[in-house]
N, C-alpha and C positions, 0 to 999 in steps of 0.2 A: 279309587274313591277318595283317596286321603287329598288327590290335590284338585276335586273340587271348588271352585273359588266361591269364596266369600269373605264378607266386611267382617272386621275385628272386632272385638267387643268392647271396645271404651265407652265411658261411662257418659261422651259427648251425644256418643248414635245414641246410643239406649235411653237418654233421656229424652233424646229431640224426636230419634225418626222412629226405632223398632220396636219399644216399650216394653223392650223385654218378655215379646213374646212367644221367644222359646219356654219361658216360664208358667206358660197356660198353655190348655189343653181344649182343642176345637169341639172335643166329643165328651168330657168328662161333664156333665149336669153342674157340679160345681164350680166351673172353671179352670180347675188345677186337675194334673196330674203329678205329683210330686213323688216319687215312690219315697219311702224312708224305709231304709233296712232295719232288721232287728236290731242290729247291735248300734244303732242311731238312736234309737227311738227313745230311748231313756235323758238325753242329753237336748234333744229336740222339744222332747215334753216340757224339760227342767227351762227351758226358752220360751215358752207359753204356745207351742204349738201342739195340736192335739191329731194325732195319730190314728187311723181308723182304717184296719185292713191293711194294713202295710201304704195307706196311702196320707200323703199330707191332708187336712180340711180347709177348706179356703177360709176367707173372712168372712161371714155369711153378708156385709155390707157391701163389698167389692166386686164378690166372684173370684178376688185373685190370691195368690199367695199371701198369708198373714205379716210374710217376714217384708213385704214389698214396700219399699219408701213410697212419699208422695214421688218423688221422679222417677220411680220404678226401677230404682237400683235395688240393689239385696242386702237386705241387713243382716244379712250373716255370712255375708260375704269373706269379709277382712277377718273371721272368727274362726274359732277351732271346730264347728259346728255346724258347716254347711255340708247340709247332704252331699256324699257322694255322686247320688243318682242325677243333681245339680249341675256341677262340674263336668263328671261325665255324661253328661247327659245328648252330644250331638255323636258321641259313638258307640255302636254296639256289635256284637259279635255274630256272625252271621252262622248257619250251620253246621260249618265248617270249618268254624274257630276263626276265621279271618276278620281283624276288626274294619267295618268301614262306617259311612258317615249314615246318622240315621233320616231314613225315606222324609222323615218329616220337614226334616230343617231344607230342606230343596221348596218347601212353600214359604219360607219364611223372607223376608225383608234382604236377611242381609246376605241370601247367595244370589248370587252375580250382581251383584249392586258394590261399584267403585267407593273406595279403593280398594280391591278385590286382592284376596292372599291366599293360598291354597290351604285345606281345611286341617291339615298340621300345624299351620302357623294362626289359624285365626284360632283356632282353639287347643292353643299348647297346654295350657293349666290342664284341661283334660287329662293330653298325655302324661304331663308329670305328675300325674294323681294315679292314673291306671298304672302304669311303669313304672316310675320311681322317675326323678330326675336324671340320672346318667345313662337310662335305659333308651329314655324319652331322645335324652341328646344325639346318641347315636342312630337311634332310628330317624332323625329330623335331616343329621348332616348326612347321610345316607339316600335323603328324598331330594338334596339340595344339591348333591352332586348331581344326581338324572340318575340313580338307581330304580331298581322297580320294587318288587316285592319283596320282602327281606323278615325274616323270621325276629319274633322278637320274644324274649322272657320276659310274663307278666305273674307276678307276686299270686299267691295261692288265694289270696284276701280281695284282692282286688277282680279277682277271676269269679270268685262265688259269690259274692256283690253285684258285678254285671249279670250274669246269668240268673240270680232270683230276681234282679229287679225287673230281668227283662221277661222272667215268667210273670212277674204280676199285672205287665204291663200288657200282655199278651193274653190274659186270662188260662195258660196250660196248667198243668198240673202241679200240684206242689212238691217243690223238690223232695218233702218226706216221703211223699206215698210212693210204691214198690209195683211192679206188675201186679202183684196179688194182692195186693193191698198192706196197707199196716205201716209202719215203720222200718225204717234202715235195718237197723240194729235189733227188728224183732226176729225171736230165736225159731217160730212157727215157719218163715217163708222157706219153699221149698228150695233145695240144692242150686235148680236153673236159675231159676231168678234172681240167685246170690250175687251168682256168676256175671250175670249179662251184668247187675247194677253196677257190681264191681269195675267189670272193665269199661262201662262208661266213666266220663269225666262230671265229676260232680257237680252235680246243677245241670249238667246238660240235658236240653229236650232229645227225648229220640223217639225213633218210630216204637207205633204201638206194636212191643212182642206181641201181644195178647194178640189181637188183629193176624199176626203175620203168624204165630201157630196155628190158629182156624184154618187159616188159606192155606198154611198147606198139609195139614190133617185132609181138608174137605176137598180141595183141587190136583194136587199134586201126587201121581203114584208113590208109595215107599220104594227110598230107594231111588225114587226118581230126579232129575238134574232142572234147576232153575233158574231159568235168564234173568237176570236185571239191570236195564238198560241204565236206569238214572242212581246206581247203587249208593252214591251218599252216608251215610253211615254204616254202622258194623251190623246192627241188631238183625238184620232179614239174614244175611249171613252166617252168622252166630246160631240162630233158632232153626237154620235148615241142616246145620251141622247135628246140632244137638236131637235132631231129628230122623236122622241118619240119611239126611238128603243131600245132594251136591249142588252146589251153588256156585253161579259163575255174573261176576257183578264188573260193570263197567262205569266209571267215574272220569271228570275230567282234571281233577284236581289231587296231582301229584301225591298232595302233603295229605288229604284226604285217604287215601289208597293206603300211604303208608302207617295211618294213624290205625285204620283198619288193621294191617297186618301184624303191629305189635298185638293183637288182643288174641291171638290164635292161641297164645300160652292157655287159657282156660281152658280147652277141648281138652275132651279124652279122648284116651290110648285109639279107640273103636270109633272118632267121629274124625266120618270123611272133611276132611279142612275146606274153607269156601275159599272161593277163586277170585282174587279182583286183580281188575285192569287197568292201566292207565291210556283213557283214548278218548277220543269223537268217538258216542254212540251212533253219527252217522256213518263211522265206517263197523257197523254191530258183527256185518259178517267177519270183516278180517279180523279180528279181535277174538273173535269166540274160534277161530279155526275150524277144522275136522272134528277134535274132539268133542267140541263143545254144539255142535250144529243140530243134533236134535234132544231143542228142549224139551219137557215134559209139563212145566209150567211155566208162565211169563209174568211175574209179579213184580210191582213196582209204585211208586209214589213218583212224580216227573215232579221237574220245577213246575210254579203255578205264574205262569210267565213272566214277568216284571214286580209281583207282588214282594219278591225278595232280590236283591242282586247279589251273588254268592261269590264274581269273579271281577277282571276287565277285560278276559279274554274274553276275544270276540268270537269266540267258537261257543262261549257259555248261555246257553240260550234267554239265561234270565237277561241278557243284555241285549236283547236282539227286539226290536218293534212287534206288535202280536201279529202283524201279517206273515211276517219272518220265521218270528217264532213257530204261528203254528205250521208253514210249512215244513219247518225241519221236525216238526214233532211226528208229522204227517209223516214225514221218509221214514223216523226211527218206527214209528207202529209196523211202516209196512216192512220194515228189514227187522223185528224181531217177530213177527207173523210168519213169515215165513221162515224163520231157524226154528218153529213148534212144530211137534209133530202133527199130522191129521189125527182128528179124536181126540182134542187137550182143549183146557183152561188156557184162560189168561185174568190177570186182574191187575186196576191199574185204582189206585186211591187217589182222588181227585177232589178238587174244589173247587167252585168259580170265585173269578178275580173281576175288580171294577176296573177300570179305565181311567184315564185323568178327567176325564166328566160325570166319573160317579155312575157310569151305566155299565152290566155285567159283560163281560166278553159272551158268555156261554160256553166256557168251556168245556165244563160236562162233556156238550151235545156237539162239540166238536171232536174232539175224543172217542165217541161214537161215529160219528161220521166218518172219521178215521180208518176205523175197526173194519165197519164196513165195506169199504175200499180197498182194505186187504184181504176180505174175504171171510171177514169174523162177524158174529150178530150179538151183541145183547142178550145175554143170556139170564143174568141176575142184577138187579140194583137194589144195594144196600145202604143204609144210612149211618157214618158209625159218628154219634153223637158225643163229641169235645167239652171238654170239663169249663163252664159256664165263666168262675171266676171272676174276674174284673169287668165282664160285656155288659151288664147294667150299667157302667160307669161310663165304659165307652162308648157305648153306642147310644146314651141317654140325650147327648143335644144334636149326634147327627140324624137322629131323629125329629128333634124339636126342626133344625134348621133346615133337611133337607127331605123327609118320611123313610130315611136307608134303616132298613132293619137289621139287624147285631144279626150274623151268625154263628152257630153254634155247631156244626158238622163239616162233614166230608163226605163226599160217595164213591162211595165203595161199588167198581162198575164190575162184573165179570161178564166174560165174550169165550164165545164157541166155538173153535176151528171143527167143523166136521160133526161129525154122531153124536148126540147128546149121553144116548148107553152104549155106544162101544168107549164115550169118555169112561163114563162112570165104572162101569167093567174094567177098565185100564187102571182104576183106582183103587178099587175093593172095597169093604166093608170100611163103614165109619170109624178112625182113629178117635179113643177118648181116654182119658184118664192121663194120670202121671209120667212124664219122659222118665224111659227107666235111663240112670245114669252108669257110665260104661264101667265096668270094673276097673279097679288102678293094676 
Protein backbone atom coordinates (compact mmCIF):
# COMPACT_ATOMS: atom_id res chain seq x y z
CA UNK A 1 0.00 0.00 0.00
CA UNK A 2 2.82 2.44 0.81
CA UNK A 3 4.02 2.48 -2.98
CA UNK A 4 0.70 3.39 -4.25
CA UNK A 5 1.34 6.34 -6.61
CA UNK A 6 0.47 9.66 -6.17
CA UNK A 7 1.25 13.63 -6.88
CA UNK A 8 3.12 15.31 -4.18
CA UNK A 9 1.86 17.99 -2.24
CA UNK A 10 3.40 21.38 -3.45
CA UNK A 11 1.82 24.21 -2.80
CA UNK A 12 1.75 24.75 -6.97
CA UNK A 13 -1.10 21.47 -7.39
CA UNK A 14 -2.86 22.49 -4.15
CA UNK A 15 -3.57 25.81 -5.19
CA UNK A 16 -4.25 25.20 -8.95
CA UNK A 17 -5.56 21.63 -9.31
CA UNK A 18 -6.47 19.63 -5.86
CA UNK A 19 -7.57 22.33 -3.31
CA UNK A 20 -6.66 20.57 -0.78
CA UNK A 21 -9.19 18.33 -0.58
CA UNK A 22 -7.80 15.82 1.49
CA UNK A 23 -8.78 18.53 3.96
CA UNK A 24 -12.56 18.16 3.69
CA UNK A 25 -14.73 15.69 4.28
CA UNK A 26 -17.47 14.12 1.46
CA UNK A 27 -19.85 12.99 4.33
CA UNK A 28 -19.23 15.18 7.39
CA UNK A 29 -22.48 18.06 7.10
CA UNK A 30 -19.86 20.53 7.81
CA UNK A 31 -17.43 19.99 5.50
CA UNK A 32 -14.46 19.14 7.61
CA UNK A 33 -13.47 16.22 9.25
CA UNK A 34 -10.47 17.32 11.12
CA UNK A 35 -10.01 15.08 14.24
CA UNK A 36 -7.98 17.23 16.85
CA UNK A 37 -6.62 15.07 19.85
CA UNK A 38 -6.83 16.00 23.40
CA UNK A 39 -3.64 17.00 23.98
CA UNK A 40 -4.03 19.58 20.62
CA UNK A 41 -6.95 21.03 21.49
CA UNK A 42 -5.77 23.57 23.92
CA UNK A 43 -3.26 25.11 21.49
CA UNK A 44 -5.69 24.74 18.54
CA UNK A 45 -8.32 26.73 20.65
CA UNK A 46 -5.58 29.43 21.66
CA UNK A 47 -5.49 29.72 17.32
CA UNK A 48 -9.08 30.57 17.08
CA UNK A 49 -10.37 27.32 16.31
CA UNK A 50 -13.06 25.86 18.16
CA UNK A 51 -13.20 22.14 18.95
CA UNK A 52 -16.33 20.13 19.37
CA UNK A 53 -16.30 16.24 19.94
CA UNK A 54 -12.89 15.75 19.22
CA UNK A 55 -13.71 17.17 15.84
CA UNK A 56 -12.41 20.62 14.16
CA UNK A 57 -15.67 23.15 13.14
CA UNK A 58 -15.56 24.38 9.82
CA UNK A 59 -16.11 28.29 9.00
CA UNK A 60 -19.77 28.26 9.09
CA UNK A 61 -19.17 30.68 5.58
CA UNK A 62 -17.01 28.16 3.63
CA UNK A 63 -17.79 24.66 4.85
CA UNK A 64 -13.99 24.21 4.97
CA UNK A 65 -11.29 24.37 7.39
CA UNK A 66 -11.13 27.78 9.27
CA UNK A 67 -7.21 27.55 9.12
CA UNK A 68 -7.67 27.38 5.00
CA UNK A 69 -5.98 30.31 3.01
CA UNK A 70 -7.85 31.94 0.17
CA UNK A 71 -5.38 29.48 -2.14
CA UNK A 72 -6.37 26.60 0.12
CA UNK A 73 -3.04 26.19 1.65
CA UNK A 74 -2.90 25.64 5.56
CA UNK A 75 -2.22 28.19 7.81
CA UNK A 76 -0.83 26.24 10.25
CA UNK A 77 1.10 24.59 8.18
CA UNK A 78 4.83 26.06 8.78
CA UNK A 79 3.62 26.25 12.71
CA UNK A 80 4.07 24.27 15.78
CA UNK A 81 0.31 23.70 15.69
CA UNK A 82 -0.89 21.75 12.96
CA UNK A 83 -2.80 18.86 13.95
CA UNK A 84 -1.41 15.69 13.99
CA UNK A 85 -4.46 13.98 12.50
CA UNK A 86 -3.41 16.64 9.44
CA UNK A 87 -0.18 15.46 8.45
CA UNK A 88 -0.88 12.15 9.23
CA UNK A 89 -3.64 11.96 7.92
CA UNK A 90 -3.31 9.86 4.34
CA UNK A 91 -2.10 6.84 6.81
CA UNK A 92 -3.66 4.63 9.16
CA UNK A 93 -3.37 1.49 10.98
CA UNK A 94 -5.17 -1.39 9.86
CA UNK A 95 -6.17 -4.18 12.36
CA UNK A 96 -3.42 -5.60 12.48
CA UNK A 97 -1.16 -2.84 13.27
CA UNK A 98 0.16 -2.58 9.60
CA UNK A 99 0.32 1.02 8.45
CA UNK A 100 -1.20 1.63 5.05
CA UNK A 101 -2.45 4.40 2.80
CA UNK A 102 -6.08 5.47 3.82
CA UNK A 103 -9.34 3.96 1.41
CA UNK A 104 -10.05 7.63 0.97
CA UNK A 105 -7.22 9.38 -0.69
CA UNK A 106 -7.45 6.54 -3.63
CA UNK A 107 -10.65 9.19 -4.68
CA UNK A 108 -8.84 12.02 -4.49
CA UNK A 109 -6.97 14.07 -7.40
CA UNK A 110 -3.67 13.36 -6.84
CA UNK A 111 -3.50 9.36 -6.82
CA UNK A 112 -2.30 8.27 -10.18
CA UNK A 113 -2.30 11.77 -11.52
CA UNK A 114 1.46 12.56 -13.12
CA UNK A 115 4.07 13.13 -11.63
CA UNK A 116 3.31 10.29 -9.78
CA UNK A 117 5.65 9.11 -6.54
CA UNK A 118 4.94 6.25 -4.37
CA UNK A 119 2.79 7.06 -1.28
CA UNK A 120 6.07 7.22 1.10
CA UNK A 121 7.47 9.73 -0.81
CA UNK A 122 4.42 11.82 -1.60
CA UNK A 123 3.70 12.10 1.86
CA UNK A 124 7.02 11.76 3.81
CA UNK A 125 6.18 14.65 6.51
CA UNK A 126 3.56 12.10 7.54
CA UNK A 127 6.20 9.49 8.04
CA UNK A 128 8.44 11.77 10.00
CA UNK A 129 5.73 12.88 12.12
CA UNK A 130 4.47 9.22 12.99
CA UNK A 131 8.16 7.71 13.21
CA UNK A 132 10.44 10.17 14.00
CA UNK A 133 12.86 11.25 11.37
CA UNK A 134 15.68 8.44 11.45
CA UNK A 135 12.98 5.91 11.86
CA UNK A 136 11.04 7.26 8.76
CA UNK A 137 14.54 7.27 6.75
CA UNK A 138 15.17 3.79 7.19
CA UNK A 139 11.91 2.63 6.52
CA UNK A 140 12.05 5.01 3.05
CA UNK A 141 15.65 3.70 1.94
CA UNK A 142 14.36 0.23 2.80
CA UNK A 143 11.31 0.84 0.11
CA UNK A 144 13.77 2.42 -2.36
CA UNK A 145 16.02 -0.53 -2.51
CA UNK A 146 12.75 -3.07 -3.52
CA UNK A 147 12.33 -4.26 -0.01
CA UNK A 148 8.90 -5.34 1.13
CA UNK A 149 7.55 -5.30 4.26
CA UNK A 150 9.82 -4.35 7.08
CA UNK A 151 8.87 -3.86 10.74
CA UNK A 152 9.15 -0.49 11.97
CA UNK A 153 9.16 1.36 15.76
CA UNK A 154 6.64 3.92 16.17
CA UNK A 155 6.81 6.28 19.45
CA UNK A 156 4.02 5.37 22.17
CA UNK A 157 2.48 9.12 21.30
CA UNK A 158 2.20 8.74 18.04
CA UNK A 159 0.60 5.25 18.21
CA UNK A 160 -2.37 6.53 20.64
CA UNK A 161 -2.92 9.54 18.52
CA UNK A 162 -3.59 7.40 15.45
CA UNK A 163 -5.75 4.86 17.00
CA UNK A 164 -8.19 7.61 18.90
CA UNK A 165 -8.17 9.45 16.05
CA UNK A 166 -9.08 6.89 14.08
CA UNK A 167 -11.74 5.65 16.69
CA UNK A 168 -13.51 9.02 16.37
CA UNK A 169 -13.35 8.95 12.87
CA UNK A 170 -14.85 5.63 12.75
CA UNK A 171 -17.46 6.31 15.39
CA UNK A 172 -16.19 2.73 17.77
CA UNK A 173 -16.04 3.04 21.23
CA UNK A 174 -14.15 5.17 23.27
CA UNK A 175 -10.82 4.14 24.28
CA UNK A 176 -11.98 4.72 27.99
CA UNK A 177 -14.82 2.35 28.30
CA UNK A 178 -13.95 -1.31 29.46
CA UNK A 179 -15.97 -4.55 28.57
CA UNK A 180 -18.02 -3.75 31.53
CA UNK A 181 -18.17 -0.54 31.33
CA UNK A 182 -16.53 2.34 33.36
CA UNK A 183 -13.03 3.45 33.24
CA UNK A 184 -9.55 1.85 32.88
CA UNK A 185 -8.37 2.33 36.01
CA UNK A 186 -11.86 1.69 37.78
CA UNK A 187 -11.04 -0.62 40.86
CA UNK A 188 -14.96 -2.30 40.33
CA UNK A 189 -14.11 -4.09 36.91
CA UNK A 190 -13.90 -7.68 37.35
CA UNK A 191 -10.43 -9.69 37.24
CA UNK A 192 -11.30 -10.89 33.17
CA UNK A 193 -11.77 -7.89 31.92
CA UNK A 194 -8.50 -6.49 33.59
CA UNK A 195 -6.77 -8.94 31.81
CA UNK A 196 -8.06 -9.02 28.16
CA UNK A 197 -7.83 -4.89 28.40
CA UNK A 198 -4.47 -5.22 29.61
CA UNK A 199 -3.11 -7.37 27.04
CA UNK A 200 -4.64 -5.44 24.24
CA UNK A 201 -2.62 -2.44 22.78
CA UNK A 202 -3.94 0.65 23.80
CA UNK A 203 -6.37 2.32 21.87
CA UNK A 204 -6.75 -0.66 19.88
CA UNK A 205 -10.26 -1.69 18.65
CA UNK A 206 -10.97 -5.41 19.32
CA UNK A 207 -13.54 -7.71 19.03
CA UNK A 208 -16.54 -7.53 21.14
CA UNK A 209 -15.45 -10.10 24.46
CA UNK A 210 -18.89 -9.35 25.63
CA UNK A 211 -20.42 -10.86 22.07
CA UNK A 212 -17.89 -13.64 21.99
CA UNK A 213 -18.63 -14.83 25.83
CA UNK A 214 -22.48 -15.21 24.99
CA UNK A 215 -21.58 -17.34 21.87
CA UNK A 216 -19.90 -19.40 23.72
CA UNK A 217 -21.71 -19.61 27.09
CA UNK A 218 -25.06 -20.22 24.60
CA UNK A 219 -23.49 -22.29 21.60
CA UNK A 220 -20.50 -23.99 22.51
CA UNK A 221 -20.35 -27.37 24.83
CA UNK A 222 -18.02 -26.82 28.18
CA UNK A 223 -15.19 -28.01 27.60
CA UNK A 224 -15.80 -27.90 24.18
CA UNK A 225 -13.01 -26.91 21.12
CA UNK A 226 -13.65 -23.93 18.63
CA UNK A 227 -12.69 -23.15 15.06
CA UNK A 228 -11.89 -19.90 13.86
CA UNK A 229 -11.10 -19.50 10.50
CA UNK A 230 -10.49 -15.68 10.08
CA UNK A 231 -8.83 -15.53 13.86
CA UNK A 232 -7.32 -11.87 13.59
CA UNK A 233 -6.96 -10.79 17.11
CA UNK A 234 -6.32 -12.40 20.60
CA UNK A 235 -9.81 -11.67 22.30
CA UNK A 236 -12.09 -14.95 20.94
CA UNK A 237 -9.05 -16.80 22.07
CA UNK A 238 -8.37 -15.24 25.28
CA UNK A 239 -12.25 -15.55 26.28
CA UNK A 240 -12.57 -19.35 25.31
CA UNK A 241 -9.57 -19.98 27.45
CA UNK A 242 -10.76 -18.30 30.22
CA UNK A 243 -13.80 -20.19 29.58
CA UNK A 244 -12.33 -23.32 29.98
CA UNK A 245 -12.74 -23.89 26.21
CA UNK A 246 -10.14 -24.80 23.45
CA UNK A 247 -9.63 -22.78 20.70
CA UNK A 248 -7.88 -23.29 17.54
CA UNK A 249 -7.65 -19.97 15.37
CA UNK A 250 -6.17 -19.58 11.98
CA UNK A 251 -4.76 -16.16 10.51
CA UNK A 252 -2.66 -15.23 7.64
CA UNK A 253 -0.45 -12.80 8.81
CA UNK A 254 2.57 -14.06 10.48
CA UNK A 255 3.22 -10.96 12.86
CA UNK A 256 -0.45 -11.20 13.73
CA UNK A 257 -0.20 -14.91 15.07
CA UNK A 258 2.78 -13.83 16.83
CA UNK A 259 1.29 -10.72 18.50
CA UNK A 260 -1.48 -13.16 19.69
CA UNK A 261 0.88 -15.49 21.17
CA UNK A 262 2.82 -13.06 23.36
CA UNK A 263 -0.48 -12.43 25.38
CA UNK A 264 -0.83 -16.24 26.76
CA UNK A 265 1.16 -14.75 29.80
CA UNK A 266 -2.41 -13.81 31.34
CA UNK A 267 -3.92 -17.33 31.47
CA UNK A 268 -4.10 -19.32 34.32
CA UNK A 269 -2.45 -22.26 35.81
CA UNK A 270 -6.07 -24.28 34.74
CA UNK A 271 -6.88 -22.48 31.32
CA UNK A 272 -6.48 -24.65 28.29
CA UNK A 273 -4.06 -22.16 26.08
CA UNK A 274 -5.70 -21.17 22.37
CA UNK A 275 -4.16 -22.59 19.39
CA UNK A 276 -3.14 -20.16 16.41
CA UNK A 277 -1.97 -20.81 13.03
CA UNK A 278 -0.25 -19.43 10.51
CA UNK A 279 -1.90 -20.29 6.93
CA UNK A 280 -4.50 -20.02 4.03
CA UNK A 281 -7.84 -20.68 5.67
CA UNK A 282 -8.36 -22.42 2.41
CA UNK A 283 -6.16 -25.09 3.30
CA UNK A 284 -8.58 -25.07 7.03
CA UNK A 285 -8.27 -28.79 7.00
CA UNK A 286 -4.59 -29.25 6.89
CA UNK A 287 -4.02 -26.69 9.35
CA UNK A 288 -6.37 -27.95 12.02
CA UNK A 289 -4.90 -31.69 11.61
CA UNK A 290 -6.45 -34.91 13.46
CA UNK A 291 -6.56 -33.06 16.60
CA UNK A 292 -8.29 -30.32 15.90
CA UNK A 293 -11.07 -31.88 13.15
CA UNK A 294 -14.07 -32.16 15.26
CA UNK A 295 -15.11 -28.86 16.20
CA UNK A 296 -17.77 -28.10 18.69
CA UNK A 297 -18.32 -24.50 17.58
CA UNK A 298 -17.30 -22.52 14.52
CA UNK A 299 -17.13 -18.76 15.61
CA UNK A 300 -15.84 -15.94 13.69
CA UNK A 301 -15.96 -12.35 12.39
CA UNK A 302 -14.40 -12.91 8.30
CA UNK A 303 -13.03 -9.91 6.45
CA UNK A 304 -15.98 -7.63 5.16
CA UNK A 305 -14.38 -7.87 1.56
CA UNK A 306 -12.58 -4.95 0.30
CA UNK A 307 -14.11 -2.57 3.08
CA UNK A 308 -10.50 -2.73 4.81
CA UNK A 309 -7.23 -4.11 3.14
CA UNK A 310 -5.19 -5.66 5.90
CA UNK A 311 -2.31 -7.17 3.61
CA UNK A 312 -0.66 -7.30 -0.36
CA UNK A 313 -0.72 -10.66 -0.12
CA UNK A 314 -2.54 -11.97 -2.71
CA UNK A 315 -3.86 -14.80 -0.67
CA UNK A 316 -5.54 -11.91 1.75
CA UNK A 317 -9.00 -12.03 0.62
CA UNK A 318 -9.47 -8.31 1.39
CA UNK A 319 -7.56 -7.83 -1.75
CA UNK A 320 -9.14 -10.13 -3.95
CA UNK A 321 -12.40 -8.55 -6.25
CA UNK A 322 -16.02 -9.58 -4.52
CA UNK A 323 -16.50 -12.23 -7.23
CA UNK A 324 -13.21 -13.82 -5.92
CA UNK A 325 -13.69 -13.04 -2.72
CA UNK A 326 -16.83 -14.59 -2.16
CA UNK A 327 -15.67 -17.60 -3.73
CA UNK A 328 -12.85 -18.29 -1.62
CA UNK A 329 -15.23 -17.27 1.30
CA UNK A 330 -17.56 -19.98 -0.14
CA UNK A 331 -14.66 -22.78 0.00
CA UNK A 332 -13.63 -21.61 3.72
CA UNK A 333 -17.53 -22.04 4.96
CA UNK A 334 -17.73 -25.27 3.30
CA UNK A 335 -14.08 -26.56 4.75
CA UNK A 336 -14.92 -25.36 8.37
CA UNK A 337 -18.64 -27.03 8.00
CA UNK A 338 -17.50 -29.79 7.56
CA UNK A 339 -14.35 -29.97 10.56
CA UNK A 340 -18.03 -29.43 12.94
CA UNK A 341 -19.49 -31.89 14.42
CA UNK A 342 -23.21 -33.13 13.48
CA UNK A 343 -25.51 -31.51 16.17
CA UNK A 344 -23.30 -27.98 16.65
CA UNK A 345 -23.40 -24.23 16.15
CA UNK A 346 -21.83 -22.02 14.09
CA UNK A 347 -21.59 -18.25 14.10
CA UNK A 348 -20.21 -15.82 11.84
CA UNK A 349 -20.50 -11.71 12.83
CA UNK A 350 -21.01 -10.04 9.55
CA UNK A 351 -21.81 -6.76 7.96
CA UNK A 352 -22.70 -5.52 4.51
CA UNK A 353 -20.27 -3.68 2.36
CA UNK A 354 -20.95 -0.98 -0.65
CA UNK A 355 -19.26 -1.44 -3.77
CA UNK A 356 -17.53 1.42 -5.69
CA UNK A 357 -21.11 2.62 -6.90
CA UNK A 358 -22.40 3.02 -3.48
CA UNK A 359 -24.78 -0.32 -3.97
CA UNK A 360 -24.60 -3.16 -1.02
CA UNK A 361 -22.94 -6.41 -2.04
CA UNK A 362 -25.30 -8.42 0.25
CA UNK A 363 -23.36 -10.00 2.07
CA UNK A 364 -25.32 -11.02 4.88
CA UNK A 365 -27.36 -13.21 2.34
CA UNK A 366 -24.49 -14.46 0.88
CA UNK A 367 -22.97 -15.93 3.74
CA UNK A 368 -26.09 -17.78 4.06
CA UNK A 369 -26.23 -18.92 0.88
CA UNK A 370 -22.92 -20.29 1.70
CA UNK A 371 -24.07 -22.07 4.74
CA UNK A 372 -26.52 -23.51 3.04
CA UNK A 373 -24.41 -25.14 0.44
CA UNK A 374 -22.55 -26.92 3.11
CA UNK A 375 -25.32 -28.19 4.46
CA UNK A 376 -26.06 -25.59 7.41
CA UNK A 377 -29.56 -23.47 7.85
CA UNK A 378 -30.09 -20.28 9.44
CA UNK A 379 -30.83 -20.86 12.59
CA UNK A 380 -30.64 -17.51 14.58
CA UNK A 381 -30.20 -13.67 13.35
CA UNK A 382 -29.00 -11.23 15.69
CA UNK A 383 -28.42 -7.72 15.59
CA UNK A 384 -25.46 -6.51 17.66
CA UNK A 385 -25.85 -2.77 17.65
CA UNK A 386 -22.24 -0.42 17.42
CA UNK A 387 -21.66 2.59 19.50
CA UNK A 388 -23.15 5.50 17.30
CA UNK A 389 -20.29 8.15 17.82
CA UNK A 390 -19.22 10.26 14.93
CA UNK A 391 -22.30 8.61 12.21
CA UNK A 392 -24.25 11.71 12.43
CA UNK A 393 -21.33 13.48 11.29
CA UNK A 394 -20.55 11.11 8.75
CA UNK A 395 -23.20 9.89 7.22
CA UNK A 396 -25.08 13.55 7.35
CA UNK A 397 -24.08 14.79 3.62
CA UNK A 398 -23.87 11.18 2.14
CA UNK A 399 -27.19 11.39 2.76
CA UNK A 400 -27.84 14.95 1.71
CA UNK A 401 -25.94 13.82 -1.72
CA UNK A 402 -26.71 10.43 -2.37
CA UNK A 403 -29.97 9.02 0.45
CA UNK A 404 -27.04 6.26 1.84
CA UNK A 405 -27.96 5.74 5.45
CA UNK A 406 -25.28 5.62 8.31
CA UNK A 407 -25.11 2.23 9.77
CA UNK A 408 -24.99 1.30 13.08
CA UNK A 409 -24.63 -2.82 13.39
CA UNK A 410 -23.56 -6.07 12.49
CA UNK A 411 -25.34 -9.43 12.23
CA UNK A 412 -24.90 -11.67 14.26
CA UNK A 413 -25.76 -14.85 11.88
CA UNK A 414 -25.91 -18.49 13.79
CA UNK A 415 -26.40 -21.82 11.36
CA UNK A 416 -27.39 -25.51 12.35
CA UNK A 417 -25.46 -28.57 11.30
CA UNK A 418 -27.92 -31.38 12.17
CA UNK A 419 -30.66 -31.64 15.47
CA UNK A 420 -31.54 -28.46 16.79
CA UNK A 421 -31.97 -30.65 20.60
CA UNK A 422 -29.40 -33.10 20.30
CA UNK A 423 -27.31 -29.46 19.60
CA UNK A 424 -28.78 -28.13 22.62
CA UNK A 425 -28.47 -31.36 24.89
CA UNK A 426 -24.72 -31.49 23.64
CA UNK A 427 -24.67 -27.99 25.51
CA UNK A 428 -26.41 -28.14 28.79
CA UNK A 429 -28.06 -25.89 30.88
CA UNK A 430 -27.42 -22.07 30.22
CA UNK A 431 -23.85 -20.76 31.37
CA UNK A 432 -24.46 -17.39 33.51
CA UNK A 433 -22.68 -15.37 35.94
CA UNK A 434 -18.96 -14.72 36.82
CA UNK A 435 -15.83 -16.73 35.03
CA UNK A 436 -14.63 -18.20 38.27
CA UNK A 437 -10.80 -17.36 37.82
CA UNK A 438 -8.35 -20.41 38.24
CA UNK A 439 -6.57 -20.57 41.42
CA UNK A 440 -2.56 -19.43 41.24
Amino acid sequence: MARLAFHGCDPDYIAKTCRAKCCESSTAPGGTMITIHASERQAIEAEGGIVTGGFLSSNPKTAKCPFKTAADLCGLHFTDHKPFGCIASPFTLNANGTLIVRNRYKLLRCYNVAPMVPAYKAFRAGLDLIFGAAEAARICAHLDSGGGDIHADMPERSYRILTENDKAKHGQIDPGLTWVGGNRSSDDLDETSRKILAASQSGTSIFDPVLTELAYRWFCPPGGMILDPFAGGSVRGIVAAKLGRRYFGVDLRAEQVAANREQLNILGPGDPAPVWAVGDSLDLAQHCGPEWAGADFVFTCPPYADLERYSDDPQDLSTMAYPEFRAAMDAIIGAAAALLKPDRFACFVVGDVRDAKGNYYGFPGHIVQAFEAAGMRLYNDAVLVTAVGSLPIRAGRAFESGRKLGKTHQNVLVFLKGDAKKATAAIGPVEFGEIEEAAA
